[in-house]
C-alpha positions as CSV (number, residue, x, y, z in Angstrom):
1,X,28.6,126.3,143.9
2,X,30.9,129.2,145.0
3,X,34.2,128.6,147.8
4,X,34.7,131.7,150.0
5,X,37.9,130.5,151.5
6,X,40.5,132.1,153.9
7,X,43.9,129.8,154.3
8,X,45.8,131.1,157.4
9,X,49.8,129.7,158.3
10,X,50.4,129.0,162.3
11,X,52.5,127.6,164.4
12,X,50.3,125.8,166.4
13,X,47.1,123.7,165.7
14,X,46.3,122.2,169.1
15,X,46.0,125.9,170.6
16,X,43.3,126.4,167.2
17,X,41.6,123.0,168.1
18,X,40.9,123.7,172.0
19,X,39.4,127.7,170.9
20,X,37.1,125.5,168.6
21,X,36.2,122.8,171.2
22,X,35.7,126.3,173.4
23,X,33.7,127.8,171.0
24,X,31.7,124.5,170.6
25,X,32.8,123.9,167.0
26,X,31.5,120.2,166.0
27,X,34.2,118.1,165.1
28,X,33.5,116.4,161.8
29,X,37.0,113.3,161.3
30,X,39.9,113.4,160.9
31,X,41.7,112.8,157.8
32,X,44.5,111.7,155.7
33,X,44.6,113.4,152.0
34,X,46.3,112.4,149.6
35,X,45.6,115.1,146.5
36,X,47.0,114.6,143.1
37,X,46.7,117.6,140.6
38,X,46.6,116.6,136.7
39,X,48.6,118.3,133.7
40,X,45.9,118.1,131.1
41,X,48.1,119.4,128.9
42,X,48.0,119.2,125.6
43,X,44.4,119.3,125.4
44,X,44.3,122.5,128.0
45,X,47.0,124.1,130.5
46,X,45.3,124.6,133.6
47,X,47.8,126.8,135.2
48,X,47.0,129.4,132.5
49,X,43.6,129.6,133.0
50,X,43.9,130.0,137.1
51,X,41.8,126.5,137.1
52,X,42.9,122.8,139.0
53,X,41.8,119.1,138.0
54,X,42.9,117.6,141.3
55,X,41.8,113.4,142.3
56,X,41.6,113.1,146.2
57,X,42.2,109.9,148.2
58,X,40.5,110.1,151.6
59,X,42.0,107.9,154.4
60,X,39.5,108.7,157.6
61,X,42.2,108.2,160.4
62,X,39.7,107.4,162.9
63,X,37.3,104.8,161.8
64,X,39.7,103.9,159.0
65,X,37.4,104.5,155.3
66,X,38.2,105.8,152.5
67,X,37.0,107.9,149.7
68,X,38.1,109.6,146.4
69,X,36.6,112.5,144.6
70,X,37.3,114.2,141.5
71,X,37.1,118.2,141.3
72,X,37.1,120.8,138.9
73,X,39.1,124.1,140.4
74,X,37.8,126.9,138.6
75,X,39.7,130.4,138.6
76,X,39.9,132.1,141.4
77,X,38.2,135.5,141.3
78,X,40.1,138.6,142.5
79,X,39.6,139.5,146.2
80,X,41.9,140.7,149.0
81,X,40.6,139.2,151.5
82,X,39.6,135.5,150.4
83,X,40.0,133.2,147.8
84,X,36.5,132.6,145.9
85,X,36.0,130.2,143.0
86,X,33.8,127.9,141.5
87,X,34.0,124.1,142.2
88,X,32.5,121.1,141.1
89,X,33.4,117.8,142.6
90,X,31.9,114.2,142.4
91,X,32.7,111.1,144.2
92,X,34.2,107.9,142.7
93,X,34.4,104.8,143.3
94,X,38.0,104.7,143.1
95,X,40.7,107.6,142.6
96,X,43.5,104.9,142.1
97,X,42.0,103.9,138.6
98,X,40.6,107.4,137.7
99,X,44.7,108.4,138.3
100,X,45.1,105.2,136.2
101,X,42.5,106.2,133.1
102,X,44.1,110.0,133.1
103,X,48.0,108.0,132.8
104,X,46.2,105.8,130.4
105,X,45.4,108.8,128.0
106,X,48.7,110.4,128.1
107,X,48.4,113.1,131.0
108,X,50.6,113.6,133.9
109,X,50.5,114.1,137.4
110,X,51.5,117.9,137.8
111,X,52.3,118.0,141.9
112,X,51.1,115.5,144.9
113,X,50.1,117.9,147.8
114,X,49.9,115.3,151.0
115,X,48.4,116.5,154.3
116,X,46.5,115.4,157.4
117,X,43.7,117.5,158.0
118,X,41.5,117.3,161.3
119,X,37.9,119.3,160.2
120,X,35.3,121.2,162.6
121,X,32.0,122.7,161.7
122,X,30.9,125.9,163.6
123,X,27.6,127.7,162.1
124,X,28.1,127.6,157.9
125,X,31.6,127.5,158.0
126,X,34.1,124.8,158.0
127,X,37.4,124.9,159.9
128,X,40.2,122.7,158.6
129,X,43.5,122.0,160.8
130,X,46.0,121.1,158.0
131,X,49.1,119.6,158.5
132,X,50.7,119.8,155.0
133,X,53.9,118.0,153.9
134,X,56.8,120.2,152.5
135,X,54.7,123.3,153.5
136,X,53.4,123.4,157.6
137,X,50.4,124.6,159.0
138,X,47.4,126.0,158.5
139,X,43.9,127.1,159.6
140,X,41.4,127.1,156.1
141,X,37.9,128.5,156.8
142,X,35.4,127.6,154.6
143,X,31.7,129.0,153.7
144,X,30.2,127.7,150.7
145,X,27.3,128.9,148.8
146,X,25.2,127.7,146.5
147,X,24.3,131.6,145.5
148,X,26.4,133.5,143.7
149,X,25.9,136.6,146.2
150,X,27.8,136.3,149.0
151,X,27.3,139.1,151.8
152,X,28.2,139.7,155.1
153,X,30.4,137.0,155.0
154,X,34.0,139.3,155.4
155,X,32.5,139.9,158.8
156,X,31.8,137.0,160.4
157,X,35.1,135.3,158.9
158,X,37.2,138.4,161.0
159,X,34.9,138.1,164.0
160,X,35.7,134.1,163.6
161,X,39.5,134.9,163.4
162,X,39.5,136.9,166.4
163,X,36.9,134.4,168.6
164,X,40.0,131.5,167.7
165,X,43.1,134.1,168.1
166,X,44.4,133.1,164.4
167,X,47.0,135.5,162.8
168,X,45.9,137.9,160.4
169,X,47.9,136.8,157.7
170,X,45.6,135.4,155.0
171,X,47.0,133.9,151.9
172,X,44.9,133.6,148.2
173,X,47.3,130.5,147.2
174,X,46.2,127.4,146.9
175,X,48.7,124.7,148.5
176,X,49.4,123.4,145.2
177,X,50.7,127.0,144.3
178,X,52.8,127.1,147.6
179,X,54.2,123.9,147.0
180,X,55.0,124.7,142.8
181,X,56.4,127.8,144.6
182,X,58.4,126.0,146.9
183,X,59.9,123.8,144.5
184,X,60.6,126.3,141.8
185,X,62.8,128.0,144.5
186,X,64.6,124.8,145.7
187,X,65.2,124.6,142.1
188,X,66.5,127.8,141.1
189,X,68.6,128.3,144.2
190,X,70.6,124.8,142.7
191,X,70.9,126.5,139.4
């Protein structure tokens, strides 16, 4: 399965939400994740080869669920306007002991990237409203494929930017690179 993804910082989410209630974007829940990205080093260092293992705890804020999932983040392939990647993900019955079976075996919990994240549906695409901890706002579009061909889709994401007034200010990092990011330069500017 292929991610096309666009990840866009504002200011302000509830102006987002009501041009996707306009546009009569479905909403789909929302959400409290809680994402936790493992170090799988020794046996492999992620970070070097552009690819995630992240667990995700699900808290559905409405109706009061939850889930976990486990995904594979493959490396991201070079674009300028979007992040695409291969992902794999499965379901769990529980990320709290998965997270306890990777501890178990001697890896580590690389970053915790915590966010609340309200999602709409509009066509193929998927719209999420993050809050994210540490970091701040932002408006992901998502279209994903089962295909590896992928056309026609730069379009429609612009035309969908414009329709919801979003800046045009797209960033390729994923939040877990923001937030490594972030922390490296809280880090350094203590040095």
């Amino acid at each position: 399965m292929k991610e096309f993804e666009i990840k866009i910082p504002v200011n302000d989410l509830e102006h987002v939400e009501k041009n996707l209630r306009r546009l009569g974007a479905i909403f789909i829940g929302f959400y409290e994740e809680q994402d936790y990205y493992l170090d799988m080093r020794p046996c492999i260092d992620l970070m070097l080869i552009d690819s995630a293992l992240r667990i995700r705890l699900t808290k559905d804020l409405i109706n009061g669920g939850v889930a976990s999932e486990l995904t594979f983040k493959g490396p991201k392939e070079r674009h300028e306007f979007a992040k695409i990647r291969k992902e794999i993900t499965v379901t769990i019955d529980s990320g709290e002991k998965m997270l306890d079976i990777f501890k178990s075996l001697g890896f580590n919990i690389a970053a915790v990237v915590l966010k609340k994240r309200k999602i709409f549906r509009h066509n193929n695409y998927r719209i999420y409203l993050d809050d994210v901890e540490s970091l701040g706002k932002f408006v992901e579009i998502e279209f994903v494929s089962e295909n590896e061909k992928i056309s026609g889709i730069e379009e429609e994401l612009t035309d969908l930017v414009n329709i919801l007034d979003l800046p045009k200010v797209f960033i390729s990092k994923s939040y877990l690179e923001l937030l490594l990011e972030k922390k490296l330069q809280i880090f350094t500017s203590k040095s």
